[in-house]
C-alpha positions in Angstrom: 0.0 0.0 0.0 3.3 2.1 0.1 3.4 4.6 -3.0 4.7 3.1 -6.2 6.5 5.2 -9.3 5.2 3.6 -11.9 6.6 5.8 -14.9 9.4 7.9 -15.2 10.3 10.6 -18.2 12.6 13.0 -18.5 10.9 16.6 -20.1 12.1 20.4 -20.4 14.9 19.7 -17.9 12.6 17.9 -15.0 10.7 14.9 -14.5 7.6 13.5 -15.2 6.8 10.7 -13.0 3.4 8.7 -12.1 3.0 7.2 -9.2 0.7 4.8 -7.8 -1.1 4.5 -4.0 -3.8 3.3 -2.2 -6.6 5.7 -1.4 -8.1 5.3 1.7 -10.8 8.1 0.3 -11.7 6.0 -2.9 -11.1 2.7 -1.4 -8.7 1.4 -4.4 -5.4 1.9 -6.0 -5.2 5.3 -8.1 -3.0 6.2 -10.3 -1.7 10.3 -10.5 1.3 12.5 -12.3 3.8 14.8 -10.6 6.0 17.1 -12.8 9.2 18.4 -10.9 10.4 21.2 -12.9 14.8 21.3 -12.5 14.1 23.7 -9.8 12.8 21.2 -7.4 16.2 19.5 -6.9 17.3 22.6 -4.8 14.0 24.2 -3.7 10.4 23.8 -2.3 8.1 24.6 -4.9 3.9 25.5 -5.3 1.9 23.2 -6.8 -1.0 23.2 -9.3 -3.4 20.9 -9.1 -5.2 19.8 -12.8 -8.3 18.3 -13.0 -9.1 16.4 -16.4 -12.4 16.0 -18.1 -14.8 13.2 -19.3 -13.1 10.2 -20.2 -9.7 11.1 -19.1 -7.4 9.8 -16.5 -4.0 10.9 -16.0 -2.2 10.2 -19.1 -4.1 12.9 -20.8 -2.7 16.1 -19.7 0.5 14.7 -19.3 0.8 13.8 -22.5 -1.4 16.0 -24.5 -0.5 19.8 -23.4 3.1 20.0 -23.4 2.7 21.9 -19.9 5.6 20.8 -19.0 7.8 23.5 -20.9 5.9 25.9 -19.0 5.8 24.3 -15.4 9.7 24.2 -15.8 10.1 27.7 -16.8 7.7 29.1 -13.8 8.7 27.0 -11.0 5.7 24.8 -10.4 5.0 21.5 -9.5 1.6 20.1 -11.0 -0.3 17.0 -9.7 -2.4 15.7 -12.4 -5.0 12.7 -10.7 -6.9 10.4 -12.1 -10.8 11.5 -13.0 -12.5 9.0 -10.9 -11.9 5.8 -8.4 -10.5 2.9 -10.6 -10.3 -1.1 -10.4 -12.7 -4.3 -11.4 -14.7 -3.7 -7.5 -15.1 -0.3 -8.8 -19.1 0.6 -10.0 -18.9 1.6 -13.5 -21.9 2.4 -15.9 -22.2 1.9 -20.3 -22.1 5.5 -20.8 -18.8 7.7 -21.2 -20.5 10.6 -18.6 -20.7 8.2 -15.6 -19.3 5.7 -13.7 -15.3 5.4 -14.3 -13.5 8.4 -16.1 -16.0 10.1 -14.7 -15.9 10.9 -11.4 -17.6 15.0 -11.1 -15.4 15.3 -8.5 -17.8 14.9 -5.7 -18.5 12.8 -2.9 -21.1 10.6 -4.2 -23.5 9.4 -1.3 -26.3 7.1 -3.1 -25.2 3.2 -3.7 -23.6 1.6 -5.5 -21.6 4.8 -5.6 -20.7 6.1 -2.0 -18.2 3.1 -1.5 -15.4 5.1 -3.8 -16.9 7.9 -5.5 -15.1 10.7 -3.5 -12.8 12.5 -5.3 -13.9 15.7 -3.5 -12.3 14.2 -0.4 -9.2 12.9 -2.6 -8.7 16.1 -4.3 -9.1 18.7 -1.2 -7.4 16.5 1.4 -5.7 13.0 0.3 -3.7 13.9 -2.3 -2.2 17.2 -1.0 -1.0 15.3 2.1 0.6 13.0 0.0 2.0 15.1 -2.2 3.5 17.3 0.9 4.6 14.3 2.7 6.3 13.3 -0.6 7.5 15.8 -2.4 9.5 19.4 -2.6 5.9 21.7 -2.3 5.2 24.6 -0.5 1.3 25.5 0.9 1.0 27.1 -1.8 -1.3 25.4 -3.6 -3.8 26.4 -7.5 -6.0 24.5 -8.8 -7.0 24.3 -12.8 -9.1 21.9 -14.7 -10.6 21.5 -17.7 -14.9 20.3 -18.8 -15.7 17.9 -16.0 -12.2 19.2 -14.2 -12.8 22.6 -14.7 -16.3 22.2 -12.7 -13.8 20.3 -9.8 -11.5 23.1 -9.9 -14.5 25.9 -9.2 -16.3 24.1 -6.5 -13.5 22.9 -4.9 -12.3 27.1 -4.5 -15.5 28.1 -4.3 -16.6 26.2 -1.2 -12.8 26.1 0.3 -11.7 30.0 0.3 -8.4 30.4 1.4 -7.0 26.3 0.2 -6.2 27.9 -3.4 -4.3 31.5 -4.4 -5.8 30.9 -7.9 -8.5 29.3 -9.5 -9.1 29.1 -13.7 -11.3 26.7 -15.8 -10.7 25.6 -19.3 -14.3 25.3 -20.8 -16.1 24.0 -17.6 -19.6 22.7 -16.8 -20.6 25.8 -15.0 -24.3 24.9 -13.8 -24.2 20.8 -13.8 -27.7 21.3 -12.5 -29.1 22.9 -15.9 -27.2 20.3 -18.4 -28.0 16.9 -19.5 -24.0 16.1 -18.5 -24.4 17.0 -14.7 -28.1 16.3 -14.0 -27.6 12.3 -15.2 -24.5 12.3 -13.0 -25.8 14.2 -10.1 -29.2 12.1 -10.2 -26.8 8.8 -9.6 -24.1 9.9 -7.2 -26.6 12.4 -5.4 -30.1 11.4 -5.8 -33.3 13.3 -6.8 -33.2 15.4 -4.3 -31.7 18.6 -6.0 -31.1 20.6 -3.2 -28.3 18.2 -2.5 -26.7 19.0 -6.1 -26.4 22.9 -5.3 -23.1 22.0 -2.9 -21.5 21.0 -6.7 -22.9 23.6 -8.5 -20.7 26.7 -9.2 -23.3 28.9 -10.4 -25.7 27.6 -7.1 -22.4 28.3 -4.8 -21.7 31.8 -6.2 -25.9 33.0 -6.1 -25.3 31.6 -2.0 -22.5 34.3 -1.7 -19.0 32.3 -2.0 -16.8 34.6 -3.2 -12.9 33.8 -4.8 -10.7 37.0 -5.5 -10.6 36.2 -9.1 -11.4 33.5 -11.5 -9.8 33.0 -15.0 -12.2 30.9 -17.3 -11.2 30.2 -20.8 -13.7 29.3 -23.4 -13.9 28.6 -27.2 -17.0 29.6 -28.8 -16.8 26.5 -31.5 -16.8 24.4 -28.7 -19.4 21.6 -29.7 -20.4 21.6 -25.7 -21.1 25.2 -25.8 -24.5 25.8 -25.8 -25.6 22.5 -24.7 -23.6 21.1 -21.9 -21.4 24.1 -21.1 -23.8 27.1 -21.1 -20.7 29.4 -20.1 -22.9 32.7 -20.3 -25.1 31.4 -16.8 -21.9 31.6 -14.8 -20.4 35.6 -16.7 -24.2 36.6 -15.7 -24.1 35.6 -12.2 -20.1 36.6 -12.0 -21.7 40.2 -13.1 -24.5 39.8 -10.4 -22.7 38.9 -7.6 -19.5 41.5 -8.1 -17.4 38.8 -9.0 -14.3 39.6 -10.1 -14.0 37.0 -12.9 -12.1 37.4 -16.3 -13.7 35.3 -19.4 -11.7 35.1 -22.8 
């Protein structure tokens, strides 16, 4: 049950390593990526922590965005999990939005589902302490995801003021609630009861007064998501409501 490196790779002067651990939060083995820019040799470094979308586990960002040119050349560590609880005991479903690869980042608390599906839990406690107890990081800790992740990354600041110094989403599910996408997965994990689905709802948290210093939320408008599943306009309207100071490109 002691942490494993499973991979190793050498990129822009650091390493990119993933690991694998038992998680006492999602009750199986999980797999996760650490970059260590050059830097980290020497120093204690902050981290960010990416959260990947639909479908995705680890492998994608590492792979896929080349992030860790930049990482090396600002000095940051970045923890890339997995998007949901793993493993043949694991509940899984026939559709790509539920089940494995796609965990919402929630604690789920209707069966078969409560048994692992916490990655709220993993995200905003387990894996930091593992990452602090393991690695060159500072407290300093922001938080990025992108879809699915980029939902995580806004309810886990929203509802924890203070755990990150920044907050941005890459095309995010901004009101799961209103969207085919979250009200499927928030029925499962969550049950009917929608009152239950506002704690995982950004636009919910932000019209019940949580407040971030800023938010950074990046968006393409030929997104095939946009207007269906996305619906990025609900969260600039509340943002605007609330005096939110949030920046959409």
């Amino acid at each position: 049950r002691l942490m494993e490196l499973i991979e190793q790779h050498a990129s822009s002067g650091g390493w990119q390593n993933v690991y694998r651990h038992y998680s006492q939060s999602l009750n199986c083995e999980m797999n996760f990526g650490v970059y260590l820019p050059p830097k980290a040799v020497t120093e204690k470094l902050p981290v960010l922590y990416w959260l990947s979308g639909l479908t995705c586990t680890e492998q994608n960002f590492i792979t896929k965005s080349g992030m860790q040119h930049y990482a090396a050349r600002h000095n940051v560590i970045v923890v890339v999990p997995d998007t949901s609880p793993r493993g043949n005991n694991v509940p899984d479903a026939d559709s790509y939005d539920l089940g494995q690869g796609a965990g919402f980042y929630l604690n789920a608390t209707e069966q078969p589902w409560n048994v692992h599906y916490r990655m709220y839990d993993y995200i905003l406690r387990e894996l930091p302490d593992v990452v602090m107890n393991h690695f060159p990081a500072t407290a300093r800790k922001s938080i990025s995801g992108h879809s699915m992740g980029g939902l995580g990354a806004l309810v886990l600041a929203l509802r924890n003021p203070g755990e990150y110094v920044s907050v941005s989403a890459f095309s995010p599910i901004v009101s799961p609630s209103q969207v085919p996408w979250g009200q499927q997965a928030f029925s499962a994990y969550l049950g009917e009861n929608r009152k239950t689905w506002e704690a995982y709802d950004p636009v919910s948290l932000i019209l019940q007064g949580e407040k971030l210093p800023e938010i950074f939320i990046d968006q393409g408008l030929s997104d095939a998501f946009y207007e269906e599943q996305l619906r990025t306009k609900i969260l600039e309207r509340v943002c605007n409501e609330m005096n939110l100071n949030a920046s959409f490109r």
